[in-house]
LUMPA-560723 format. One line per 5 residues: number of its first residue (from 1); their letters; for each residue x, y, z of N, C-alpha, C, O. Coordinates in Angstrom, 3 decimals. Layout:
BEGIN
NUM = A = X/Y/Z/X/Y/Z/X/Y/Z/X/Y/Z | ...
END
This chain:
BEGIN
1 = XXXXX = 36.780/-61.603/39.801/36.219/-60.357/39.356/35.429/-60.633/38.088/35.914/-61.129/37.071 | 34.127/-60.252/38.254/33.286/-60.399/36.723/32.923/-59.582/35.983/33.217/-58.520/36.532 | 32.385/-59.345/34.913/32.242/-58.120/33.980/31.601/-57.253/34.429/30.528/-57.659/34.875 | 31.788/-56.053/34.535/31.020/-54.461/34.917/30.780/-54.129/35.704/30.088/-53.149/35.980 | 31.675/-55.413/36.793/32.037/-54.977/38.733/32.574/-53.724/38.543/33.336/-53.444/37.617
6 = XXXXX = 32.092/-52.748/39.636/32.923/-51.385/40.267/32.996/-51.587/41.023/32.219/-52.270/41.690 | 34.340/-50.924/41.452/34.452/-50.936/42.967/34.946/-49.524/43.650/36.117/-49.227/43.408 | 34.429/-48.900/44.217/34.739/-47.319/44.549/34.903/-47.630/46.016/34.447/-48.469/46.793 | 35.922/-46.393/46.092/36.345/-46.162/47.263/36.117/-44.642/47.799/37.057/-43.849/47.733 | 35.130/-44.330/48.217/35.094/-42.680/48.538/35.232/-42.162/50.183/34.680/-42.876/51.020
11 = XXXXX = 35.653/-41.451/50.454/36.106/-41.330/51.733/35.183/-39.416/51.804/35.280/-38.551/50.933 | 34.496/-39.336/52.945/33.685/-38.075/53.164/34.176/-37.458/54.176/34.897/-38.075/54.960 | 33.897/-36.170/54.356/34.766/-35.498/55.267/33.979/-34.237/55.587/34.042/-33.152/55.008 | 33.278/-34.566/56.551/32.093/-32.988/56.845/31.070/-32.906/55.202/30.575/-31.793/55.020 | 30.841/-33.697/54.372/29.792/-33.805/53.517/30.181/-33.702/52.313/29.602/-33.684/51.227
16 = XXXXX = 31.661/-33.612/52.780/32.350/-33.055/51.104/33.503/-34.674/50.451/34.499/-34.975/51.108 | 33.198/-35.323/49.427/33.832/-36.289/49.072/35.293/-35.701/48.985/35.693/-34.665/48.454 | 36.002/-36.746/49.712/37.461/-35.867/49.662/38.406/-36.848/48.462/39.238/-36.330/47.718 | 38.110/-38.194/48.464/38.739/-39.569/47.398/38.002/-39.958/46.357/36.868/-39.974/46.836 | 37.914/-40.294/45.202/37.334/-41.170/45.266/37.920/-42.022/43.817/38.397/-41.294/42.946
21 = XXXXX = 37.896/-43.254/43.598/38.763/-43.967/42.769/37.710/-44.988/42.462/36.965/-45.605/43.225 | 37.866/-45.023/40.769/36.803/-46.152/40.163/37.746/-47.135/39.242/38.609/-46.830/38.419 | 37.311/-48.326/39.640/38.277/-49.745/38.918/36.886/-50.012/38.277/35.828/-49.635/38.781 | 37.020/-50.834/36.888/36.094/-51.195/36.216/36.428/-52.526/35.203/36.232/-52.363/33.999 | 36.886/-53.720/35.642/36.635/-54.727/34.724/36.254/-54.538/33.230/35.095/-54.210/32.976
26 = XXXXX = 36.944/-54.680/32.453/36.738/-54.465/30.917/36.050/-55.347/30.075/35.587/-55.010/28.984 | 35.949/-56.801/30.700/34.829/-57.915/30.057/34.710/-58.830/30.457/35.588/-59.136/31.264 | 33.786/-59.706/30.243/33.220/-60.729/31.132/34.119/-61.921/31.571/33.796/-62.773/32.398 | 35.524/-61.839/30.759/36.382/-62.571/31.239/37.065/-62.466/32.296/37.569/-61.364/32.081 | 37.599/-62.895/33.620/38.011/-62.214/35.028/39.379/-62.025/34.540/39.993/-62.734/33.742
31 = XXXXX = 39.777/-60.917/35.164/41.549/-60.635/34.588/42.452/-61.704/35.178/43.520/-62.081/34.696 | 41.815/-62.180/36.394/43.068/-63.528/37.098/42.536/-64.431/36.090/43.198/-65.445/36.313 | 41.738/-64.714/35.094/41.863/-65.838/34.283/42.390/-65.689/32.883/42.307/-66.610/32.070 | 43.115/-64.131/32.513/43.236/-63.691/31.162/44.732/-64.520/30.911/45.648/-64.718/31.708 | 44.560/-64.984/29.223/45.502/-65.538/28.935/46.969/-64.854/28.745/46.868/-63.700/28.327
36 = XXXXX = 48.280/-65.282/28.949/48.927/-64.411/29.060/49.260/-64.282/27.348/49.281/-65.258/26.598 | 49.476/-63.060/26.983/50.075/-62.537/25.873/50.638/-60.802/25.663/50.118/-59.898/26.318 | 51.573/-60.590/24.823/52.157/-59.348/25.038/51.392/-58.708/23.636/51.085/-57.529/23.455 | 51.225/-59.647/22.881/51.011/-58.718/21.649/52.569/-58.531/21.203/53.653/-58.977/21.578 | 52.010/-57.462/20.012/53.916/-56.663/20.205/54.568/-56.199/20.873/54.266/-55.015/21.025
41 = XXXXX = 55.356/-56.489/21.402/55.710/-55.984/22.542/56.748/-55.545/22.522/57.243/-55.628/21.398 | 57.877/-54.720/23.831/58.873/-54.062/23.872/59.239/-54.851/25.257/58.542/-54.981/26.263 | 60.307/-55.245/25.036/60.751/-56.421/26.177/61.674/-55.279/27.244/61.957/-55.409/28.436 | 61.987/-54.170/26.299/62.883/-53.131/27.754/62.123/-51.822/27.450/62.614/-51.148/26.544 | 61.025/-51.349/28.040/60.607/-50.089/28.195/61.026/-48.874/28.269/60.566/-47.846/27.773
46 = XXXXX = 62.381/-49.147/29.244/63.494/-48.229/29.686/64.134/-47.302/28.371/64.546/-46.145/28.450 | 64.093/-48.071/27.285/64.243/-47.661/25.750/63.230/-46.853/25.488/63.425/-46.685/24.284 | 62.320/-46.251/25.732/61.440/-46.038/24.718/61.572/-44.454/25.463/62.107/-44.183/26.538 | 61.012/-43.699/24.668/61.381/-41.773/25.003/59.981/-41.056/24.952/59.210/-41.137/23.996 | 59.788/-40.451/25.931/58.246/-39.830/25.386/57.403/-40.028/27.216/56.382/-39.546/27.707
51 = XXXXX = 58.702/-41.171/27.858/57.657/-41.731/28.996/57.243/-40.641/29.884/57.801/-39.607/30.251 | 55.727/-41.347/30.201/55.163/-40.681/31.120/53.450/-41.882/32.094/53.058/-42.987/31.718 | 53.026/-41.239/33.015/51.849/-41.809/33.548/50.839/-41.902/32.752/50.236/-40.918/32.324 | 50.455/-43.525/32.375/48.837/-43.346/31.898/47.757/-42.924/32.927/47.310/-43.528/33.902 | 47.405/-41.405/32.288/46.645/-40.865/33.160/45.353/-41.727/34.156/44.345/-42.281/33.718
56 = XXXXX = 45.758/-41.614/35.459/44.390/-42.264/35.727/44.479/-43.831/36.374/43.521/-44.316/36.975 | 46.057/-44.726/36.125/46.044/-45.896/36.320/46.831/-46.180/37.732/47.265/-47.257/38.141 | 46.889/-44.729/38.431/48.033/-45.176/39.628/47.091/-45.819/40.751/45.895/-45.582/40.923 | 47.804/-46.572/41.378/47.000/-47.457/42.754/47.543/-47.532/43.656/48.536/-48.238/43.483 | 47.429/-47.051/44.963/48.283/-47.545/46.426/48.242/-48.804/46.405/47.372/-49.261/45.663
61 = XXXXX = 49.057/-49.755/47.114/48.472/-50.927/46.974/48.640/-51.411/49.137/48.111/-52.257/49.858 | 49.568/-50.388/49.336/49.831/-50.730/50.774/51.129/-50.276/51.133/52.126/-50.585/50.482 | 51.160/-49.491/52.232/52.600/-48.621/52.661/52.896/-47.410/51.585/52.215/-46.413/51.345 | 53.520/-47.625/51.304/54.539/-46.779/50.460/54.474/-47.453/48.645/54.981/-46.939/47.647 | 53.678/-48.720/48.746/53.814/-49.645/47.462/52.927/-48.803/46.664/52.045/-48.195/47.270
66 = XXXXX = 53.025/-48.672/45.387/51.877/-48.511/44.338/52.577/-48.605/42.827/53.734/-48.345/42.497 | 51.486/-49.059/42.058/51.801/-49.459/40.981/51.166/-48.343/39.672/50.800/-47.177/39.817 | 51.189/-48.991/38.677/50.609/-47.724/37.325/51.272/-47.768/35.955/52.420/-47.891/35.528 | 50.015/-47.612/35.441/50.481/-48.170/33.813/51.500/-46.917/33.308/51.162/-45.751/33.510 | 52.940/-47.292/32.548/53.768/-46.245/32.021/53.318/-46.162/30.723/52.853/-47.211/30.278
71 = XXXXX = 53.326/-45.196/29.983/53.688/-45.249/28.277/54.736/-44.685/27.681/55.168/-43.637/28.161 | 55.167/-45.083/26.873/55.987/-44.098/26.043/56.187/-44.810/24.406/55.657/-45.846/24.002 | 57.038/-43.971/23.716/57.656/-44.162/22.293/58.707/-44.912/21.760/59.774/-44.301/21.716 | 58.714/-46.004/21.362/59.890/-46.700/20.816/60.082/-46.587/19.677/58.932/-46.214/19.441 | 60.798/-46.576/18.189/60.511/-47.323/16.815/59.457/-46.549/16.499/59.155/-46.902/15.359
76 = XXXXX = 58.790/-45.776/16.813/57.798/-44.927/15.960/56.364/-45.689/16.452/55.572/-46.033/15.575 | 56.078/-45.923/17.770/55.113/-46.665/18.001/54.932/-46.739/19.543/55.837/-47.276/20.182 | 53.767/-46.216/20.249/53.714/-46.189/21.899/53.588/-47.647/22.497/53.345/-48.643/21.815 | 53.732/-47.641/23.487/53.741/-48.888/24.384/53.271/-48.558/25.744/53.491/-47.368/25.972 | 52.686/-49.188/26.768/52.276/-48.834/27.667/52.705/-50.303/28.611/52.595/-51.443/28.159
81 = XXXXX = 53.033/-50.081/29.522/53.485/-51.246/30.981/53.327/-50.878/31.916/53.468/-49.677/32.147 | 52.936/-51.833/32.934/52.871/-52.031/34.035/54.021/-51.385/35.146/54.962/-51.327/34.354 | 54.490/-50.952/36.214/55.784/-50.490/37.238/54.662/-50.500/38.527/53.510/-50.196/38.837 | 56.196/-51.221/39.125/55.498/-50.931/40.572/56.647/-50.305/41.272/57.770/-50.763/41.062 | 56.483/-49.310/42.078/56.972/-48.565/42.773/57.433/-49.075/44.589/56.840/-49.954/45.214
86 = XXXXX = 58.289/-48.474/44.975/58.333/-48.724/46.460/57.808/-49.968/46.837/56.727/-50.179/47.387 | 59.263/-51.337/46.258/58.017/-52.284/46.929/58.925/-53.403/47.513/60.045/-52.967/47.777 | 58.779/-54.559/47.755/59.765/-55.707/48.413/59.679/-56.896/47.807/59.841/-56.818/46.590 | 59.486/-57.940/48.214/58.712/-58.867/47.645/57.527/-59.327/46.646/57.042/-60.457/46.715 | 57.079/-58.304/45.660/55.860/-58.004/45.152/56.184/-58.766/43.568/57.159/-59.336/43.078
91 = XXXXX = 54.931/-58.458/43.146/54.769/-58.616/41.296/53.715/-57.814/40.871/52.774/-57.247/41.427 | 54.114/-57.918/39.777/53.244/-56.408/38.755/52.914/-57.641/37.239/53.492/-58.542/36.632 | 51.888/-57.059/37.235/51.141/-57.722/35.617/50.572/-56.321/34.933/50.010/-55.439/35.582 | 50.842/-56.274/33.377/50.270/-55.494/32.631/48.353/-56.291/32.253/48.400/-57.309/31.563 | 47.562/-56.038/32.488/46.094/-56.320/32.375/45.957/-55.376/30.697/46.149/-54.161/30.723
96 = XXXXX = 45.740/-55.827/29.828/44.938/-55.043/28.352/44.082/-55.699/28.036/43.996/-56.922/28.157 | 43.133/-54.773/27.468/42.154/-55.597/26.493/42.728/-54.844/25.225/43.214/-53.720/25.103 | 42.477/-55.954/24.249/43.177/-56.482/22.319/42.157/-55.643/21.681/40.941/-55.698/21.862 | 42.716/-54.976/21.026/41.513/-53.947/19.578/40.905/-54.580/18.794/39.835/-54.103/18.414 | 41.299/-55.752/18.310/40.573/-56.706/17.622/39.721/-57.287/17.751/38.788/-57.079/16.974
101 = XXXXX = 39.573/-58.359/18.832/38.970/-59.136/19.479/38.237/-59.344/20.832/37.466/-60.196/21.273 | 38.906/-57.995/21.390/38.029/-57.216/22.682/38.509/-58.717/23.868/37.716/-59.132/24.713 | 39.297/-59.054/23.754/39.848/-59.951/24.714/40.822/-59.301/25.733/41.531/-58.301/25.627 | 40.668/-60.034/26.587/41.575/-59.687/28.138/42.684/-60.511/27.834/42.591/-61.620/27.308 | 43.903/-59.866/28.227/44.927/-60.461/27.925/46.056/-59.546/29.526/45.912/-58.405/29.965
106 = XXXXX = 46.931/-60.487/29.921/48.083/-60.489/30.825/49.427/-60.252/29.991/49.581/-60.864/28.934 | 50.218/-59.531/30.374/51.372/-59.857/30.088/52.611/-58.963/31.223/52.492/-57.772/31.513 | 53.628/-59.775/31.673/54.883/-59.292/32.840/55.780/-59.402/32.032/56.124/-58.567/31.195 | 56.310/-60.656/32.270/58.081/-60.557/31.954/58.527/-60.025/30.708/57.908/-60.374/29.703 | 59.520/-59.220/30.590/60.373/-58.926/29.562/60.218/-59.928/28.700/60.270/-59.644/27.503
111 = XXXXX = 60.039/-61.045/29.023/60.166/-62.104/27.335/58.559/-62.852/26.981/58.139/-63.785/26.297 | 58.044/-61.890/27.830/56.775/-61.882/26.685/55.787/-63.191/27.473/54.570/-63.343/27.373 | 56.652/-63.929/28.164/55.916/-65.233/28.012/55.316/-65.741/29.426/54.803/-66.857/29.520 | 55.448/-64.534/30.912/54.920/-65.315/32.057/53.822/-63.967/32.296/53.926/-62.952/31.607 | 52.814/-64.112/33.322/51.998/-63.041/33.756/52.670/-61.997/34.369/52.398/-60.806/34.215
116 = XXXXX = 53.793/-62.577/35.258/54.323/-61.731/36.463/55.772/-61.048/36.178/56.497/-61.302/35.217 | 55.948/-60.422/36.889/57.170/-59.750/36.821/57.638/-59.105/38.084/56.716/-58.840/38.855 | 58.871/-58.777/38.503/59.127/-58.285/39.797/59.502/-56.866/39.815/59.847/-56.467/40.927 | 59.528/-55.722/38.558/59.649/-54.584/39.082/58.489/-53.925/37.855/57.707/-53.012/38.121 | 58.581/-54.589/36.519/58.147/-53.937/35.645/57.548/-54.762/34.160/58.375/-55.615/33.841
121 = XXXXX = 56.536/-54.736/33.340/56.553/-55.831/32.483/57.073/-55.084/31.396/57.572/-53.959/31.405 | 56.828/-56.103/30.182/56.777/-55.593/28.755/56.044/-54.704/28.279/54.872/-54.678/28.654 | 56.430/-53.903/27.496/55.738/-52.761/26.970/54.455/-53.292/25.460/54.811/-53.801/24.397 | 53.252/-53.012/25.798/52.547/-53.685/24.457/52.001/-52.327/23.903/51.796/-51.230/24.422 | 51.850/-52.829/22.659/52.170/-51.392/21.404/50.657/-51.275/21.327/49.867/-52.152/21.676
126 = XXXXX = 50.340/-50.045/20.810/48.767/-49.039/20.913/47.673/-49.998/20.066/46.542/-50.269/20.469 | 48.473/-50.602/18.369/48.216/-50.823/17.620/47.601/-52.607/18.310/47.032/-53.404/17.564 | 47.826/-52.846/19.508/47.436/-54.128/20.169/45.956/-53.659/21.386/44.726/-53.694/21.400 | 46.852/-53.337/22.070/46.033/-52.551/22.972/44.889/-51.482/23.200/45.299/-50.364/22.886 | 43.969/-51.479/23.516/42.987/-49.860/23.749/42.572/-49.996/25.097/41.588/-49.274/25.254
131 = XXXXX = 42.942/-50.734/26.393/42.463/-50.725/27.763/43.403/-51.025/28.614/43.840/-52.159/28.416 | 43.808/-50.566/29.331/45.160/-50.934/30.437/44.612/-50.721/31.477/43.762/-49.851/31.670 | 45.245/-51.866/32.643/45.509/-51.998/34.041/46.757/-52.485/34.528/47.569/-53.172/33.909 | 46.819/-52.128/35.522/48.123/-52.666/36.225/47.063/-53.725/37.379/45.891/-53.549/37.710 | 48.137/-54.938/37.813/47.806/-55.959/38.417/48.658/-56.051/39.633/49.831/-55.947/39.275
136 = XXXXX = 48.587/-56.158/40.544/49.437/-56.235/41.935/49.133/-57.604/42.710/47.986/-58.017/42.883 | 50.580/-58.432/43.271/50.537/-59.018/43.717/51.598/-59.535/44.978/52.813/-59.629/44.798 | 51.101/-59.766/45.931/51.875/-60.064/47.325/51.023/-60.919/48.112/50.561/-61.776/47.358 | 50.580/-61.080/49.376/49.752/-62.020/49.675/48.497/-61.866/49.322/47.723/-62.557/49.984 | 48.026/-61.211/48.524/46.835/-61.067/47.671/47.244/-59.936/46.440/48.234/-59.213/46.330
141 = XXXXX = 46.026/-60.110/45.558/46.061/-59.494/44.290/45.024/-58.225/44.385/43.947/-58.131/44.973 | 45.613/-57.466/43.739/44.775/-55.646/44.069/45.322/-55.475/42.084/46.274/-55.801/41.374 | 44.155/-54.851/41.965/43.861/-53.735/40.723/43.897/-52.974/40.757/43.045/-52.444/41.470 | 45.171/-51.820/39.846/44.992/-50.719/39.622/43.222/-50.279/38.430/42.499/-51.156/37.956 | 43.059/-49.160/38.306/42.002/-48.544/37.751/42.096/-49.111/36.087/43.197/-49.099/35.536
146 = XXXXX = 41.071/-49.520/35.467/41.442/-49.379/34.101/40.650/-48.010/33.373/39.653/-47.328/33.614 | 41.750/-48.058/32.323/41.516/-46.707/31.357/41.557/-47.294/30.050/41.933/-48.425/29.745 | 41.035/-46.194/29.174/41.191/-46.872/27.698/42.359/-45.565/27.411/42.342/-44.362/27.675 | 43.425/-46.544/26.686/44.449/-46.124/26.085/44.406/-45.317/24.451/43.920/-45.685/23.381 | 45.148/-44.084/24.854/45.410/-43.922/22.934/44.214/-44.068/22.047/44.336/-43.973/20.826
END
């Protein structure tokens, strides 16, 4: 995936758009090549109070599966992660781009340190983050939508 690919999906129905869903790559770096990092992170999400859907990031990915960025409040400070829903065999990656440096960055496991994860990743704090996606993976890799965060 390269910088300022869209990819829409619109589905018509007697002339009237009945779907339609826009994914948008955040920079010229491809997200399957972003380095992994959490930033600050929150290694159990499940902690944090306030949760709810980052508007805008949910994705079918196949069957009953879909994934979507969560946020909520820990310590006086939001966090936003990756969940995948209804799924079997799968992995979920949190996709951000960094406020600083406008870099693409990965982060899954609870300890901060692999891309992937099997139900849910680490939570990375606002003060890191301003762009979220969720990342899906099973015999291929699917993108949820990105949004700019907070």
């Amino acid at each position: 995936m390269s910088g300022n690919l869209v990819r829409k999906i619109i589905g018509v129905g007697a002339g009237t758009a009945v779907a339609a869903t826009l994914a948008v790559t955040v920079s010229s770096t491809p997200a399957s090549a972003a380095p992994v990092w959490c930033g600050n992170w929150l290694s159990e999400p499940s902690l944090a109070s306030n949760i709810s859907p980052v508007p805008g990031t949910t994705a079918n990915v196949g069957g009953p599966t879909y994934i979507r960025v969560n946020q909520g409040t820990y310590g006086g400070k939001w966090y936003a992660w990756a969940k995948m829903y209804n799924y079997g065999m799968d992995l979920v990656s949190l996709i951000w781009v960094n406020q600083s440096d406008k870099a693409i960055y990965a982060c899954g496991s609870r300890d901060g340190e692999q891309e992937w994860s099997q139900d849910y990743t680490a939570g990375v704090d606002d003060a890191h983050a301003y762009k979220v996606q969720a990342k899906y993976k099973h015999s291929a890799v699917a993108y949820g939508p990105t949004v700019i965060w907070r």
